[in-house]
C-alpha distance (Angstrom), angle and dihedral (degrees) to the residues before:
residue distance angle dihedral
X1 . . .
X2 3.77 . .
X3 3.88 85.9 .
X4 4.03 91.4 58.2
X5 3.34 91.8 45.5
X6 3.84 95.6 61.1
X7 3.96 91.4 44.3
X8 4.06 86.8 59.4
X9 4.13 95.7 42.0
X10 3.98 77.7 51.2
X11 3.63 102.3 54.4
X12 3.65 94.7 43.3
X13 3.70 88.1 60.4
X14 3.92 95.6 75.2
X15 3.80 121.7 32.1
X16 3.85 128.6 168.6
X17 3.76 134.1 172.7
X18 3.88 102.5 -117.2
X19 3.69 88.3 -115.8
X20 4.04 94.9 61.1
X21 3.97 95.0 25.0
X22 4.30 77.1 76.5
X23 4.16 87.9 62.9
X24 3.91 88.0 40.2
X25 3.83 93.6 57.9
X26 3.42 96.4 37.8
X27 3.97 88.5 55.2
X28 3.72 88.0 39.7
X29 4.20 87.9 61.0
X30 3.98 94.0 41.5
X31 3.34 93.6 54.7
X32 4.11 96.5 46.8
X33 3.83 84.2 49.1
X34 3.65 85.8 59.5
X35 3.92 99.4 51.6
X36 3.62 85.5 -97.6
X37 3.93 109.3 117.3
X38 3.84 119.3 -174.6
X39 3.66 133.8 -156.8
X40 3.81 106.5 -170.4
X41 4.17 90.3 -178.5
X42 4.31 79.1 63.2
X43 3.50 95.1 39.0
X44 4.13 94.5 41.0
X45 3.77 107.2 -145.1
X46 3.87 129.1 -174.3
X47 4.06 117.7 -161.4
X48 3.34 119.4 -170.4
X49 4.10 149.0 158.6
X50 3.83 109.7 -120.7
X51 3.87 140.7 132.7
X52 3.85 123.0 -76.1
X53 3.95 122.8 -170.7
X54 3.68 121.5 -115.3
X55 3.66 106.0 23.1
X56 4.10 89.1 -65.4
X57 3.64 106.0 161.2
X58 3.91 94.8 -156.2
X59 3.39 144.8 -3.0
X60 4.14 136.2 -168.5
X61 3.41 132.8 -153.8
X62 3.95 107.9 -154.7
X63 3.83 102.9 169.6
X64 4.06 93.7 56.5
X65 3.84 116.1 83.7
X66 3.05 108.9 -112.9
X67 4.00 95.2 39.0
X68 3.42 108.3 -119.9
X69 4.25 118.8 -140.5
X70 3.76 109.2 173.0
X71 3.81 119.5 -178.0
X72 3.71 123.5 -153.0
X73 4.07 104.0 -112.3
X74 3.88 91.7 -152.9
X75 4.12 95.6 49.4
X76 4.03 89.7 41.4
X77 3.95 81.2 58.2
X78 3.72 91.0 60.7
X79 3.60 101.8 45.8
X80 3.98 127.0 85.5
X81 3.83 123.9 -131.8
X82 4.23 102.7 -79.2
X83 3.81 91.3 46.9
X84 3.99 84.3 49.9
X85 3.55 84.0 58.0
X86 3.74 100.9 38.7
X87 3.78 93.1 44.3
X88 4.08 88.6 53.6
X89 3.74 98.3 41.1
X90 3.69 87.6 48.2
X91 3.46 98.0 56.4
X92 3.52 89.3 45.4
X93 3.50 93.1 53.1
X94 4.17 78.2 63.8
X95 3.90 96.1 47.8
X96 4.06 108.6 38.4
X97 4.15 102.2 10.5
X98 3.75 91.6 43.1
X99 3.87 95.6 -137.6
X100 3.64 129.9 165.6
X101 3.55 131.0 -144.5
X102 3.92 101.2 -69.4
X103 4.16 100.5 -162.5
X104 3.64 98.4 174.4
X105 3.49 123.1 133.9
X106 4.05 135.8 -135.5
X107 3.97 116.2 -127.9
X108 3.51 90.9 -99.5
X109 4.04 94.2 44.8
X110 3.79 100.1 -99.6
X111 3.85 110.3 141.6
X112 3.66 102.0 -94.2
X113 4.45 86.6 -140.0
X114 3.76 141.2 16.4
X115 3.82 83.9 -117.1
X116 4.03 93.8 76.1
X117 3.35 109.1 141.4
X118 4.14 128.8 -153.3
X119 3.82 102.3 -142.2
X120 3.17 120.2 -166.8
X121 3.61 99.6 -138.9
X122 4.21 92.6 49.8
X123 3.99 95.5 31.8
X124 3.58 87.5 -140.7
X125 4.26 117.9 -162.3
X126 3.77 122.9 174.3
X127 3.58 133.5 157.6
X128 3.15 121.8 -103.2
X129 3.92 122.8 -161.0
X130 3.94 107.7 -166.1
X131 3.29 100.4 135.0
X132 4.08 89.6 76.5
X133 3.57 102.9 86.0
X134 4.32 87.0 -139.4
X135 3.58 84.7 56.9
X136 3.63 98.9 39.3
X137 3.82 85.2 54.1
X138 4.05 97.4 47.3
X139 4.05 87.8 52.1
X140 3.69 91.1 50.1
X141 3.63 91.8 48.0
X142 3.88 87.6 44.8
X143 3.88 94.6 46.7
X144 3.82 84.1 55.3
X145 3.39 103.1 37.9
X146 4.62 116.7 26.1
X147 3.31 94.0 -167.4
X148 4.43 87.6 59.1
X149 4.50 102.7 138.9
X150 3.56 113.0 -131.9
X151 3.69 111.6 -85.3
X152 3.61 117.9 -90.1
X153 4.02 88.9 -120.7
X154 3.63 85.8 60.7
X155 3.62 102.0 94.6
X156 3.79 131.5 -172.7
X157 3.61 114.1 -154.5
X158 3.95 107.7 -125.7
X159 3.91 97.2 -130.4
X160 3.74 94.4 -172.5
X161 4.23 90.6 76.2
X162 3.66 96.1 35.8
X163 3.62 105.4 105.1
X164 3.97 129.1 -173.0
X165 3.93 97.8 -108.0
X166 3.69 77.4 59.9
X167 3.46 94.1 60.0
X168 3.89 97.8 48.0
């Protein structure tokens, strides 16, 4: 009896709507690829569809056990699949990776991670390129790991030997 018991106190530690359990597994398997296992029945998560104010897409709750991640049904409608995915893993990033808001910027303006944040206070914009599959790889790696180096495909033109008959 004690046995059962455990098995139901287990399962009620991670639940996801089918539709975002997809995002959790896929995060689940980035982040072992990484080094970084995750058990979600230790870490007690909570996924779910539900109304935000302000137009907030998502929001996590990493101090409540279980974590709480609720996405906003109506702005999950208007997104397309990688900013499903970035969205999720973001505010996972919150819940199980304990990130912050990272709102650093690349040379050329990219968002330097997939935790940007758009405070209200700083009304902070950067691109973000994740539908690359390099870049979708270097902010994975970053989301798992802060201290990620820009990629070595990332290159920063040296403007000191550029010259203007180079530019003609």
């Amino acid at each position: 009896m004690v046995g059962l018991n455990g098995c139901q106190d287990k399962e009620l530690l991670y639940s996801a709507p089918p539709e975002l359990d997809t995002y959790v597994q896929t995060f689940l398997k980035e982040a072992s690829s990484r080094g970084r296992p995750i058990d979600l029945y230790e870490e007690g998560l909570v996924v779910n569809f539900g109304t935000l104010p302000r137009g907030k897409a998502g929001s996590c709750r990493p101090n409540d056990y279980p974590k709480k991640v609720t996405i906003d049904a109506a702005q999950w409608k208007k997104l397309d699949e990688q900013q499903r995915e970035a969205l999720v893993f973001h505010e996972l990033g919150h819940c199980i990776l304990n990130r912050d808001h990272n709102n650093n910027t690349l040379p050329f303006g990219e968002c330097a991670s997939l935790m940007d944040g758009n405070e209200e206070e700083s009304g902070f914009v950067c691109s973000n390129n994740y539908y690359a599959a390099q870049w979708r790889r270097y902010y994975l790696d970053e989301l798992f790991d802060p201290d990620t180096p820009l990629p070595s495909w990332y290159q920063i033109p040296d403007f000191k030997n550029i010259s203007l008959e180079n530019l003609r």
